[in-house]
C-alpha positions as CSV (number, residue, x, y, z in Angstrom):
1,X,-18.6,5.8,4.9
2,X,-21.1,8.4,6.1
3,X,-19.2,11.1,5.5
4,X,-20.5,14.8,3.6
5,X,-21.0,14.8,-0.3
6,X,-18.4,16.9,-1.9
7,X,-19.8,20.7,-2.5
8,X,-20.3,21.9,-6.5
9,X,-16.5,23.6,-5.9
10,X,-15.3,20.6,-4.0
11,X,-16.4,18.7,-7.0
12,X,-14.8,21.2,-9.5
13,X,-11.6,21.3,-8.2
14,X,-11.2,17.5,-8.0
15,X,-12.0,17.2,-12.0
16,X,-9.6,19.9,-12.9
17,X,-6.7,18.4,-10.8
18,X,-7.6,15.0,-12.2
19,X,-8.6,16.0,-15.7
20,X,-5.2,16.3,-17.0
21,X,-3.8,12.8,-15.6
22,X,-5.7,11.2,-18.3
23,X,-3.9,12.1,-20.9
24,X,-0.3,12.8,-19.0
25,X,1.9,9.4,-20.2
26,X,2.0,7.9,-17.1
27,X,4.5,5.3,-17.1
28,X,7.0,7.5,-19.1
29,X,6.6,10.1,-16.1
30,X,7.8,7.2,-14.1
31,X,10.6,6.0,-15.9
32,X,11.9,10.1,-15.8
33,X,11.3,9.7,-11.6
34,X,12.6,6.8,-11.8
35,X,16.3,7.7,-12.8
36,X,16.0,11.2,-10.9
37,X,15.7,9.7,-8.1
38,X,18.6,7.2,-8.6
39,X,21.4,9.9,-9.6
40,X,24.6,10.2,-6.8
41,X,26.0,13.5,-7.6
42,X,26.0,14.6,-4.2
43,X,25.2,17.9,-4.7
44,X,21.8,17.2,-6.6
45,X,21.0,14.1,-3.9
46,X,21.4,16.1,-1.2
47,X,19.7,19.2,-2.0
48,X,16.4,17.2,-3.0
49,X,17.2,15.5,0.1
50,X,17.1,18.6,2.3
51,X,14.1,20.1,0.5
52,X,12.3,17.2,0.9
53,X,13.0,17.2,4.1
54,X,11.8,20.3,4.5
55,X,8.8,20.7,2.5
56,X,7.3,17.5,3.8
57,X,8.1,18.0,8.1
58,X,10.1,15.0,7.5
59,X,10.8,13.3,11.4
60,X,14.6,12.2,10.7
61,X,15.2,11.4,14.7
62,X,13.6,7.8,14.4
63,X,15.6,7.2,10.7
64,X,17.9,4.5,11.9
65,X,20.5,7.1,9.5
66,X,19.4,10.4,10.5
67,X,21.9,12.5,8.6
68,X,20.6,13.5,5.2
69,X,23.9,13.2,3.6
70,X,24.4,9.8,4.1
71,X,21.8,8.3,1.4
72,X,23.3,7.2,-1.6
73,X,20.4,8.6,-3.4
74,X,17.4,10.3,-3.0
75,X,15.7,6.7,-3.3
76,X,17.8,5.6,-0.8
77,X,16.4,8.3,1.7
78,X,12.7,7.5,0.3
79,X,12.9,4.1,1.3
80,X,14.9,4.4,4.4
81,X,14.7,2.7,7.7
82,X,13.8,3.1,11.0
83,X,15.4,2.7,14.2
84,X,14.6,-0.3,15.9
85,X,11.8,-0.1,18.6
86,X,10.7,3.8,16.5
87,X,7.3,1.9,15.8
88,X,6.2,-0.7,18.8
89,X,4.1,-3.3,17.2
90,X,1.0,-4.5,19.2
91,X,2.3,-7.0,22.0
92,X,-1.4,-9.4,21.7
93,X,-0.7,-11.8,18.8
94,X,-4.5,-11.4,18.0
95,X,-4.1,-8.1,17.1
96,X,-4.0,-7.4,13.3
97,X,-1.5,-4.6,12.8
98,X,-1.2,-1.5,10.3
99,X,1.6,-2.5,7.7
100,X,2.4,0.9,6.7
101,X,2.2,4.6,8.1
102,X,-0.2,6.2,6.6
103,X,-4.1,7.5,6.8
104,X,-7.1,5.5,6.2
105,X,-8.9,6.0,3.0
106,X,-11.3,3.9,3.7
107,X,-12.4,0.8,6.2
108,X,-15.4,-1.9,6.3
109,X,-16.6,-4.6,5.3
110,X,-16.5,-6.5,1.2
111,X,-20.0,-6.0,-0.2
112,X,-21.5,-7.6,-3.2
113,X,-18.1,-8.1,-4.6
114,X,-17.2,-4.8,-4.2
115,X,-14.9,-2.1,-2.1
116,X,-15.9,1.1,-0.9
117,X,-13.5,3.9,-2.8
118,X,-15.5,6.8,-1.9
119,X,-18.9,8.8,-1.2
120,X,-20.9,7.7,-4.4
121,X,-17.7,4.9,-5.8
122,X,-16.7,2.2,-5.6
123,X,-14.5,-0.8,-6.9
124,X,-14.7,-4.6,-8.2
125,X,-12.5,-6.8,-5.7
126,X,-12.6,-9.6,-8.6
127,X,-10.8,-6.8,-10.9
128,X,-9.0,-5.5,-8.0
129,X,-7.3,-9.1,-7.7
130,X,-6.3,-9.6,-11.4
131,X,-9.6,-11.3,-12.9
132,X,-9.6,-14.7,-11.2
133,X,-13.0,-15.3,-9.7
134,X,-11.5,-18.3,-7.4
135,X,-9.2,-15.8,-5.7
136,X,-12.3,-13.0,-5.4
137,X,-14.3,-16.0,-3.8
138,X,-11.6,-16.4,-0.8
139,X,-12.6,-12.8,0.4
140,X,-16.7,-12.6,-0.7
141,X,-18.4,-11.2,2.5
142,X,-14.6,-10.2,4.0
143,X,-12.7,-6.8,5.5
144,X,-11.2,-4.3,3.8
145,X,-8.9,-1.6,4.9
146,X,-7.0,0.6,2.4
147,X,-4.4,3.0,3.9
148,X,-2.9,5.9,1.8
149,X,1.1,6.7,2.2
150,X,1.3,10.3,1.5
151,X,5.3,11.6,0.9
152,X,6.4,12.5,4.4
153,X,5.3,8.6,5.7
154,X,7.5,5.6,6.2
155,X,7.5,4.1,3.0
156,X,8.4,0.2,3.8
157,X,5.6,-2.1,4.0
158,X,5.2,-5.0,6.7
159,X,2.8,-7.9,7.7
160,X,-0.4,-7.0,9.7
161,X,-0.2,-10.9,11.0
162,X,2.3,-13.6,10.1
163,X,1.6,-15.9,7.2
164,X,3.0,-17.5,4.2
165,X,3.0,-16.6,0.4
166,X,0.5,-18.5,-1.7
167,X,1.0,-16.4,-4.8
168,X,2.2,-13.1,-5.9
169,X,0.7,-11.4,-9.5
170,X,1.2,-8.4,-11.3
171,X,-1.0,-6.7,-12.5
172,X,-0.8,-4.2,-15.4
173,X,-2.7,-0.7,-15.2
174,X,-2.4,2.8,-14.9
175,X,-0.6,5.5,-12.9
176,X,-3.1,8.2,-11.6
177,X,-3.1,9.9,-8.2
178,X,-4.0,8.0,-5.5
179,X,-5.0,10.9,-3.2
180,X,-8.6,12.0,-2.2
181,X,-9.3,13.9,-4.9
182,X,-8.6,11.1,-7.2
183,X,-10.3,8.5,-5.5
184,X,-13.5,10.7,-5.0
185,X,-13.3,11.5,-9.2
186,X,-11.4,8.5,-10.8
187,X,-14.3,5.3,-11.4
188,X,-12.2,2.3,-10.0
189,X,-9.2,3.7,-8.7
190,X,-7.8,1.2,-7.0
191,X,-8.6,-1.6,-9.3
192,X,-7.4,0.1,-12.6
193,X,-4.2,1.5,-11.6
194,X,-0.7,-1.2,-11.7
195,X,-0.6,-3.2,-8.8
196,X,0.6,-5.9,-7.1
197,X,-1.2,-8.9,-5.4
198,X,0.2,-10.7,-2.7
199,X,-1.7,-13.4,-1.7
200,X,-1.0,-15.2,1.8
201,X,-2.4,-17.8,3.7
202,X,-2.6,-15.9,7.1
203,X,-2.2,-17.2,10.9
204,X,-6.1,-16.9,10.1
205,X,-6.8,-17.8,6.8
206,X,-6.7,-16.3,3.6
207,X,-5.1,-12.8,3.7
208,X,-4.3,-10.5,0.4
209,X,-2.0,-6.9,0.3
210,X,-2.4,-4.9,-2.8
211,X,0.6,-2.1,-3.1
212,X,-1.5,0.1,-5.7
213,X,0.9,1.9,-7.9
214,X,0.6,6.0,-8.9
215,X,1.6,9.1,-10.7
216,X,5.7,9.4,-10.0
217,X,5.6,6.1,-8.3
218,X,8.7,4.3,-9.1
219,X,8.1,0.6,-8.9
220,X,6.7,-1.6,-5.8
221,X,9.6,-4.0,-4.6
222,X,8.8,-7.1,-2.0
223,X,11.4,-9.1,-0.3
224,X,10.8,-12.5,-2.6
225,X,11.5,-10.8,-5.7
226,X,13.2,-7.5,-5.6
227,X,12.1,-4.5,-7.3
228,X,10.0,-5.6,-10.2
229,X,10.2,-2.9,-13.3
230,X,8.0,-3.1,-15.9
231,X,7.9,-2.2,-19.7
232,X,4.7,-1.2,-20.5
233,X,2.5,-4.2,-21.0
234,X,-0.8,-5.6,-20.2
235,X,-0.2,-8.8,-19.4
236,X,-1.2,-10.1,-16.1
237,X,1.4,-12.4,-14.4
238,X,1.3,-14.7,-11.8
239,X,4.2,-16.5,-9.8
240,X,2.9,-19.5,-7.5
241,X,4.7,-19.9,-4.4
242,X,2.4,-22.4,-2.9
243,X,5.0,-25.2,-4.0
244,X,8.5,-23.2,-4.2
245,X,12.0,-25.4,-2.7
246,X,12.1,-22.2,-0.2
247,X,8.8,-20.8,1.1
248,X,8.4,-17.3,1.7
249,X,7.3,-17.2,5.0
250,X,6.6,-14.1,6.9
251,X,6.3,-12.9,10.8
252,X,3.5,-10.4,12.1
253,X,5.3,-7.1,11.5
254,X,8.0,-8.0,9.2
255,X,8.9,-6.3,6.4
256,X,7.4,-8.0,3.0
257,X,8.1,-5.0,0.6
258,X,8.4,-1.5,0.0
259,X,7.3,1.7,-2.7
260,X,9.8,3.3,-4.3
261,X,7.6,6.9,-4.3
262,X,4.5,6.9,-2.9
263,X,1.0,5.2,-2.9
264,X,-1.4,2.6,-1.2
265,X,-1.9,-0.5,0.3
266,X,-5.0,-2.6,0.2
267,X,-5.5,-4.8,3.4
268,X,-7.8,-7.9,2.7
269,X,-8.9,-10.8,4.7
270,X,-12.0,-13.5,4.2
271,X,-15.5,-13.1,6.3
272,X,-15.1,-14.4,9.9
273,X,-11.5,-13.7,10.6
274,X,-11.3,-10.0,11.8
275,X,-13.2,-7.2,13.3
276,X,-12.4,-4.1,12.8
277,X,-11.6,-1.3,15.6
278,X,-14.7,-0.1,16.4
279,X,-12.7,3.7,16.5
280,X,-10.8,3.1,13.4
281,X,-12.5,5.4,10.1
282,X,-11.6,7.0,7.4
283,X,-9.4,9.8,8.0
284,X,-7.3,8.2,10.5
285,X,-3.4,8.4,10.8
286,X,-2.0,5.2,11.7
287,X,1.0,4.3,12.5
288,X,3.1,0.8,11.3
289,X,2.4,-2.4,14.4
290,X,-0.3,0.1,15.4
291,X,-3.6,-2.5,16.2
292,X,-6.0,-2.1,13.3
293,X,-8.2,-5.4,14.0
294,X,-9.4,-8.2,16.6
295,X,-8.8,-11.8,15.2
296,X,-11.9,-13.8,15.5
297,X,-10.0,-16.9,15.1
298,X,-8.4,-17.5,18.1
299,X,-4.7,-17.9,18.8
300,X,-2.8,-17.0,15.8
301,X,0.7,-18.3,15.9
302,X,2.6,-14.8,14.8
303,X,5.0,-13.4,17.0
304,X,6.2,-9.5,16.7
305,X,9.9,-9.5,15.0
């Protein structure tokens, strides 16, 4: 969090590239990605496939398909998954571990209610977590980590430590950029864009994962409920699992959900039950069952999958 102010032309070039996203139409951007990015005809598939490929340094040897052709769409290859054993998960059950590929935006502790988004910004968690103050007071004083997928990464997201889902709630918002120059511009990021809250009760207590839509982001999916596609709304809504005939219950490193196109992942937990990797900050690459955090609580019950 001690990292250099932006220069004047630092500063200038973020407002022109976010400038126009406020008045682009968002979510009719994403439908348009959305069926691109679903159409077979081989030829079109498998030349974005390629070029994607390409433009992005794309590592296909540790895709558990590796040949580009084989993706029924370009979705398909988006989401796609891994070989087994391509990411090695942390072997010490009290290790938290990173549920995505991707680079750290940002890493600390909650303060005051509030998340660190970048030098000068920052974001409400109550907002952040739909509006409920009961569900902001589970993580008052708590850790955050929020890790950005950019389009070469893995794009399937799993569980840092094993737990089971208390509730899950959409939440409405907009599409921008989630990129640096967005979140260093863009007041509330995180907490205005759609989003999706799943809230667990962890091998150490209360533990929340925010997929954070964004521009050309087709829809988050999770493994309870499928892909969840919205019509433009702003209605909050909020499916209790605490109580459901089949519990969702999840293992440390498991695969709880996915983004269709790319975005981020907020990483929450209550005050007491984690510390941080004293190397970890932001700017970091990390990798999925890569250890992120120490569990203070000791002897969580999760076991790698």
């Amino acid at each position: 969090m001690s990292a250099q102010p932006p220069s004047f032309w630092q500063r200038l070039a973020d407002y022109l590239f976010v400038l126009p996203q406020y008045i682009l139409p968002h979510h009719a951007l994403s439908r348009c990605i959305y069926r691109l990015t679903r159409l077979q005809q081989p030829w079109l598939k498998n030349r974005l496939i390629k070029h994607f490929i390409r433009l992005y340094g794309i590592d296909m040897t540790i895709a558990q398909s590796a040949d580009p052709q084989s993706y029924a769409d370009f979705n398909a290859f988006f989401t796609r998954a891994l070989k087994p054993g391509a990411r090695p998960v942390a072997d010490d059950p009290r290790q938290v571990v990173s549920p995505v590929d991707g680079k750290i935006s940002q890493i600390g502790a909650i303060t005051d209610g509030r998340i660190f988004q970048a030098k000068g910004r920052w974001f409400d968690l109550q907002t952040l977590l739909g509006g409920d103050s009961e569900r902001a007071k589970l993580f008052h004083g708590g850790s955050f980590a929020t890790i950005y997928l950019s389009p070469k990464d893995y794009h399937r997201i799993h569980m840092p430590l094993g737990g089971r889902l208390l509730e899950s709630i959409y939440i409405p918002g907009r599409l921008f950029s989630v990129n640096d120059a967005t979140a260093r511009t863009v007041p509330g990021l995180f907490a205005r864009n759609e989003r999706l809250v799943a809230l667990f009760d962890s091998d150490v207590g209360p533990m929340a994962m925010v997929p954070v839509g964004a521009l050309f982001v087709s829809g988050i999916e999770t493994i309870w409920s499928g892909y969840i596609p919205r019509p433009p709304t702003t209605t909050v809504e909020c499916n209790d699992y605490r109580s459901a005939a089949q519990p969702v219950v999840l293992a440390r490193s498991e695969e709880m959900g996915r983004f269709n196109m790319g975005s981020t992942v907020v990483l929450l937990f209550a005050a007491g039950q984690v510390e941080w990797a004293p190397t970890l900050q932001a700017g970091d690459t990390v990798v999925l069952g890569q250890s992120l955090a120490t569990c203070i609580v000791p002897n969580p019950s999760a076991e790698s999958v």
